[in-house]
C-alpha positions as YAML, in Angstrom:
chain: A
units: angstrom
residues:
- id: 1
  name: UNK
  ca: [149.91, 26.32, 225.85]
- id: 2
  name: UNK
  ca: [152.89, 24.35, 224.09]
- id: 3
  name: UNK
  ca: [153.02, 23.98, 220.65]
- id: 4
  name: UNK
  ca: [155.18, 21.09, 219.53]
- id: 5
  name: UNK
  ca: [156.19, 21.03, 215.45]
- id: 6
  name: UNK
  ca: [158.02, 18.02, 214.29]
- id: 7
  name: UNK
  ca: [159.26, 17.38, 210.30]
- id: 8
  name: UNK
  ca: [160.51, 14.05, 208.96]
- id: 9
  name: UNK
  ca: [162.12, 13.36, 205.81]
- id: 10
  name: UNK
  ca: [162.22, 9.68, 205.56]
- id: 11
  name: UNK
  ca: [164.54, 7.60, 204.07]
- id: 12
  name: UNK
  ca: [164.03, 5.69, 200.61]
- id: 13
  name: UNK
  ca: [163.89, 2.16, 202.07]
- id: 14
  name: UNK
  ca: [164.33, 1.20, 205.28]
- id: 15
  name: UNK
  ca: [162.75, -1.48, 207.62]
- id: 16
  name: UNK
  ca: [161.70, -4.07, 204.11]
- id: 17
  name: UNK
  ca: [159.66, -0.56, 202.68]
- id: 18
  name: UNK
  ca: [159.91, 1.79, 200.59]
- id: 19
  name: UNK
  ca: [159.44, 5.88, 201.58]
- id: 20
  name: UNK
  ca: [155.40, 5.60, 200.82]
- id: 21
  name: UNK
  ca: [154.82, 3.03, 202.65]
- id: 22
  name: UNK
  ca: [156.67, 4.12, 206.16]
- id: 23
  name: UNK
  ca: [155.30, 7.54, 205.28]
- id: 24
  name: UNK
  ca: [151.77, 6.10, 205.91]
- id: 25
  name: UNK
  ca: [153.34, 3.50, 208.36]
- id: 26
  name: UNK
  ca: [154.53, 6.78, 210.64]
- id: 27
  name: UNK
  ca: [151.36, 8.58, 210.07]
- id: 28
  name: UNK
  ca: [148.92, 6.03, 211.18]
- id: 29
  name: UNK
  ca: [151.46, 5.23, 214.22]
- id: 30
  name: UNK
  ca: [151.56, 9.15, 214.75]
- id: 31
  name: UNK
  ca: [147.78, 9.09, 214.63]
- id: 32
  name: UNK
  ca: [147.81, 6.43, 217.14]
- id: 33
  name: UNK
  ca: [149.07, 8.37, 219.96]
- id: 34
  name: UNK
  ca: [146.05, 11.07, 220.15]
- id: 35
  name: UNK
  ca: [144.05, 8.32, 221.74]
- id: 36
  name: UNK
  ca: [146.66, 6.67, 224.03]
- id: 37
  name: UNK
  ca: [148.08, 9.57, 225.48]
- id: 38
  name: UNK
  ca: [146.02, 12.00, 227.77]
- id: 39
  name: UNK
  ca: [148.86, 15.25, 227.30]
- id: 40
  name: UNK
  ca: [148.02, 15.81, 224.10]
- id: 41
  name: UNK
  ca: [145.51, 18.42, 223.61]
- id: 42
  name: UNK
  ca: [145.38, 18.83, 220.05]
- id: 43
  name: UNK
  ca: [147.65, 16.58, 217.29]
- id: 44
  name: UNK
  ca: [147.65, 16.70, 213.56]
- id: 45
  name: UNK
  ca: [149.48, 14.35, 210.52]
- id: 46
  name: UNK
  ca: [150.33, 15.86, 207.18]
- id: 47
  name: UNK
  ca: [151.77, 14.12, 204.49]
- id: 48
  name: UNK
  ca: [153.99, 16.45, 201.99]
- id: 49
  name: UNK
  ca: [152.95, 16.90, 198.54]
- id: 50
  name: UNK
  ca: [154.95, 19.10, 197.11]
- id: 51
  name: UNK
  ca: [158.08, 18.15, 194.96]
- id: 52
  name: UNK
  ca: [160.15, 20.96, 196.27]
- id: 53
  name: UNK
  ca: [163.66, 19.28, 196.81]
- id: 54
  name: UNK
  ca: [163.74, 21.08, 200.50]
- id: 55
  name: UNK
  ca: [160.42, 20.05, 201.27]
- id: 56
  name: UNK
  ca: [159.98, 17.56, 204.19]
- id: 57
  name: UNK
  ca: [157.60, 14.30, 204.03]
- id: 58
  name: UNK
  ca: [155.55, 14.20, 206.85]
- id: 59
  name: UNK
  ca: [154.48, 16.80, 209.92]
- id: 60
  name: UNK
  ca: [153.45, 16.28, 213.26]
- id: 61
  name: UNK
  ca: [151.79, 19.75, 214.47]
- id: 62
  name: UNK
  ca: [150.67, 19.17, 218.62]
- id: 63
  name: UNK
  ca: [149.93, 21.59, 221.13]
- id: 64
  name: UNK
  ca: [149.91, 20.70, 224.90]
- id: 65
  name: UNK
  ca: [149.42, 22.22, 228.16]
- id: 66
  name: UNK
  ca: [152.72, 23.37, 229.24]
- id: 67
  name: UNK
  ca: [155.85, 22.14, 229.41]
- id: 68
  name: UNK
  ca: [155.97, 19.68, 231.41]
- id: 69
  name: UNK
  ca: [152.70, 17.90, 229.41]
- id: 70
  name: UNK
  ca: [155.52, 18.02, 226.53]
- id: 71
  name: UNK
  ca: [158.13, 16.37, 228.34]
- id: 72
  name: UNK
  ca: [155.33, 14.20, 229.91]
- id: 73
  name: UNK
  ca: [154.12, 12.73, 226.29]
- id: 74
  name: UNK
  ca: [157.59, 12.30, 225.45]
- id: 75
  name: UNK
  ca: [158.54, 9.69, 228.16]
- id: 76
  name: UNK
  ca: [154.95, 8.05, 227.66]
- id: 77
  name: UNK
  ca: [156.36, 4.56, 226.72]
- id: 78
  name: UNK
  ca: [153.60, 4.70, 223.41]
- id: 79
  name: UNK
  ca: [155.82, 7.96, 222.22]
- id: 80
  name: UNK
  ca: [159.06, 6.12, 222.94]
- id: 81
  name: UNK
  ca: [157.66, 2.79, 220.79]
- id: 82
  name: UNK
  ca: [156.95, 5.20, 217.79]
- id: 83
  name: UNK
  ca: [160.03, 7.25, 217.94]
- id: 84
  name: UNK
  ca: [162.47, 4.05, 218.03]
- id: 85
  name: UNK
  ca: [160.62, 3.47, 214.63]
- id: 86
  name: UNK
  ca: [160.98, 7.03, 213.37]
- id: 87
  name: UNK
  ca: [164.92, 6.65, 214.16]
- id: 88
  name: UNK
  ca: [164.75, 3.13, 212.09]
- id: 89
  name: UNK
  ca: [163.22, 5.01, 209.10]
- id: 90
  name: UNK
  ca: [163.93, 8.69, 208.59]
- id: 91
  name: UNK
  ca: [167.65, 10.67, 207.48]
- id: 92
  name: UNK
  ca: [166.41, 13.66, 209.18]
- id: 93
  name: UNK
  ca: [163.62, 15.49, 211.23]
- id: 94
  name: UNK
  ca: [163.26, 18.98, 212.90]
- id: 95
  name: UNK
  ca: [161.59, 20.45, 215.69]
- id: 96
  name: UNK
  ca: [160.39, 23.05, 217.42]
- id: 97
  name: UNK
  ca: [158.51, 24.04, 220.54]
- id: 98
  name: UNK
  ca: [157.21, 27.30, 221.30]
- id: 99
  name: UNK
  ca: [154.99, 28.83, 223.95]
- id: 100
  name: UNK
  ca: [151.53, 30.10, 222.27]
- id: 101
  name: UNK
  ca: [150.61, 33.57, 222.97]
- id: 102
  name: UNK
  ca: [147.45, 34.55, 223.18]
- id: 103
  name: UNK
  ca: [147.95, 38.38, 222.52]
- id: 104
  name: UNK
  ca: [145.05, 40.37, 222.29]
- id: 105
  name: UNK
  ca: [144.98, 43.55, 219.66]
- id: 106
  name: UNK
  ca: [144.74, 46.82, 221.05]
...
């Protein structure tokens, strides 16, 4: 299993809104994509709401079935629609992917 984190700090206006409004813009565009896209096995939306000055706005946490699932959902022409409006409206995002283990205690 694939686990697939993504952060986005949007910018303060950009595509005729302000940051609150493309933060719930992304989100329910994010949201979208657990229904349209078969890959995804489990996908989750937070908004931030903490002031911290390093704190991001909005995270995407997924999981899939292996790699290539990932790479899959990331061609899916729905993905590429949203992220063409994620590069329109955030400064800055980070990700990473990571193979779950499933270790067992002694």
């Amino acid at each position: 299993m694939i686990k697939h984190i993504v952060m986005f700090k949007l910018k303060e206006s950009a595509e005729g809104s302000d940051k609150a409004v493309n933060i719930q813009r992304l989100k329910a565009k994010l949201e979208a994509l657990s229904g349209k896209i078969d890959e995804i096995k489990f996908f989750e939306v937070g908004i931030n709401f903490s002031d911290n000055g390093v704190a991001y706005d909005l995270v995407l946490d997924s999981k899939f079935e292996s790699k290539e699932s990932l790479y899959s959902y990331q061609k899916n022409p729905e993905h590429v629609k949203v992220a063409d409006f994620v590069h329109k409206v955030c400064e800055d995002r980070v990700v990473v992917d990571y193979i779950i283990c499933m270790c067992l205690a002694p």
